[in-house]
C-alpha positions in Angstrom: 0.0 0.0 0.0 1.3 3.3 -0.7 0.7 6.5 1.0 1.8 9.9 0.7 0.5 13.3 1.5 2.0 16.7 0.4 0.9 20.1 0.9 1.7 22.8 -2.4 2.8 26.5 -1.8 -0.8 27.2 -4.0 -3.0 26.2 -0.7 -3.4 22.6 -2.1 -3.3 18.9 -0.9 -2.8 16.2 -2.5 -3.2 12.6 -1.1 -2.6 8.9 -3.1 -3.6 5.7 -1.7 -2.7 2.3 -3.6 -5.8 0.3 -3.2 -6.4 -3.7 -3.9 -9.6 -2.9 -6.3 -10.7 -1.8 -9.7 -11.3 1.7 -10.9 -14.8 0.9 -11.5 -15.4 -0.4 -8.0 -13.4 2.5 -6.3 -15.5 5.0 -8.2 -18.9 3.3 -7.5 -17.9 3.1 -3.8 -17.0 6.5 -4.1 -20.2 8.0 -5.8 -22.5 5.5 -4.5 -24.8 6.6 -1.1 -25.3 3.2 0.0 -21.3 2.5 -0.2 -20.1 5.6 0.3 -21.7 5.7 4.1 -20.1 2.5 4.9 -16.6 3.7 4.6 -16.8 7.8 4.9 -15.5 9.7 7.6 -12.3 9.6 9.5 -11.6 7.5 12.8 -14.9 7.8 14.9 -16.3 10.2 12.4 -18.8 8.5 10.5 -21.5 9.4 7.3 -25.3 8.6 8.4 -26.7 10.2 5.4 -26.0 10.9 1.7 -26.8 12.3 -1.3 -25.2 12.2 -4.5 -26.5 13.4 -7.7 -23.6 11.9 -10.2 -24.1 14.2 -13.1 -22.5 17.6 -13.9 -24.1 20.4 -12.4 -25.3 17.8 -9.8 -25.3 18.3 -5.9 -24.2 16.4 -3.6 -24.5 16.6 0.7 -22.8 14.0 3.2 -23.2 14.5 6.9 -20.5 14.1 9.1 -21.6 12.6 12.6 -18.9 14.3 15.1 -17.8 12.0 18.2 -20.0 14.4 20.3 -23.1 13.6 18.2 -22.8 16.9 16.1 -23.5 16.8 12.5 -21.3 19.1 9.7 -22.8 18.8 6.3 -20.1 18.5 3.5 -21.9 20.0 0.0 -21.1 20.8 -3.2 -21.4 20.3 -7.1 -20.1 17.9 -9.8 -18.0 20.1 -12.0 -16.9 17.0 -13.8 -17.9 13.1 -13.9 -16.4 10.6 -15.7 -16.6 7.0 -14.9 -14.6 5.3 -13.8 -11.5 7.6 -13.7 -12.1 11.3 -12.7 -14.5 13.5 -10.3 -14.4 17.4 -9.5 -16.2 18.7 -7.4 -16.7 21.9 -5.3 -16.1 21.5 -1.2 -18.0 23.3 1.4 -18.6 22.9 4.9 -21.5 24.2 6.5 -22.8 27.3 5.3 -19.6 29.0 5.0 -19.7 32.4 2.9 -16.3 31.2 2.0 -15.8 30.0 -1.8 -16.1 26.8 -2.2 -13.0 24.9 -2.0 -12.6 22.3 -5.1 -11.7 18.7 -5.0 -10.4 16.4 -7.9 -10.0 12.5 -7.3 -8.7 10.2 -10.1 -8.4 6.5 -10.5 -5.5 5.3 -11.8 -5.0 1.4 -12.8 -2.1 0.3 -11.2 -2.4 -3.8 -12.3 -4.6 -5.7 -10.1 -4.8 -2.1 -8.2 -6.0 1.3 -8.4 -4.1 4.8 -7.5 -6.6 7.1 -6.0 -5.5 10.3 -6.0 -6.9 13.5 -4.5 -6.1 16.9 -5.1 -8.0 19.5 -2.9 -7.4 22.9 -3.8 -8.3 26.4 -2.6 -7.6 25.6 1.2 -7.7 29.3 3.1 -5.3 28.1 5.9 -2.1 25.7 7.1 -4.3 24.7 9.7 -7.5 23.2 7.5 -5.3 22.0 5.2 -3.3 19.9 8.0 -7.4 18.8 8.9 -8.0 18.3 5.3 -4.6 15.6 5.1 -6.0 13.7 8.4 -9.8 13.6 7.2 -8.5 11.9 3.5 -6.2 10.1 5.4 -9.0 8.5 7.9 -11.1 8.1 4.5 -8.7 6.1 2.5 -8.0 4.3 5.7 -12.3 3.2 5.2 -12.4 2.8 1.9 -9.3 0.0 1.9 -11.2 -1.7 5.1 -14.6 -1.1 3.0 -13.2 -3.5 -0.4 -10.8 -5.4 1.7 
């Protein structure tokens, strides 16, 4: 398994994870609701609800579920969608009257396995994008359990 995490000097993050699966079945866990909350959400974080409208100019909402019970709604919009090797999408939290931040994932064969690769761009600070790193981190870290 391979893992790496690197912050840019443009506000960006970028994460990879090698994962035992095919493109196809990354990206349907990945855009699917009924997957997606299996594995979503890092350590004791965890995803009771989604929504996913897989189409450009679709919307999509995941709730968060905080140790302490609290619930932070991720939203945004498909920018781009194509199966089974690329997704953009915008990235808010809450109702921030921030701009949305943007985040591209890719699927790259690797053999038997499949490179995900994240890019999420437009972080404001250090500090969210050192909280952006942990929560793909813990979200990799489901998704290999998920399609162990």
């Amino acid at each position: 398994m391979n893992r790496e995490a690197t912050d840019d000097a443009e506000a960006a993050l970028v994460v990879r994870r090698t994962i035992r699966a095919s493109p196809e079945r990354l990206f349907a866990a990945w855009t699917q609701s009924e997957h997606l909350m299996r594995w979503w959400g890092p350590g004791p974080v965890t995803c009771p609800e989604a929504e996913i409208d897989l189409r450009v100019g679709g919307r999509y909402r995941l709730a968060n579920r905080m140790p302490d019970g609290r619930i932070d709604w991720i939203s945004g919009v498909f920018e781009v969608v194509e199966p089974p090797s690329r997704l953009v999408y915008s990235w808010r939290i809450g109702a921030s009257a921030a701009a949305p931040e943007r985040v591209t994932v890719r699927f790259e064969p690797r053999g038997e396995e499949t490179e995900v690769v994240i890019h999420h761009e437009r972080i404001a600070t250090p500090e969210a994008r050192r909280t952006h790193r942990q929560g793909w981190e813990g979200c990799l870290d489901g998704l290999t359990a998920f399609l162990a």
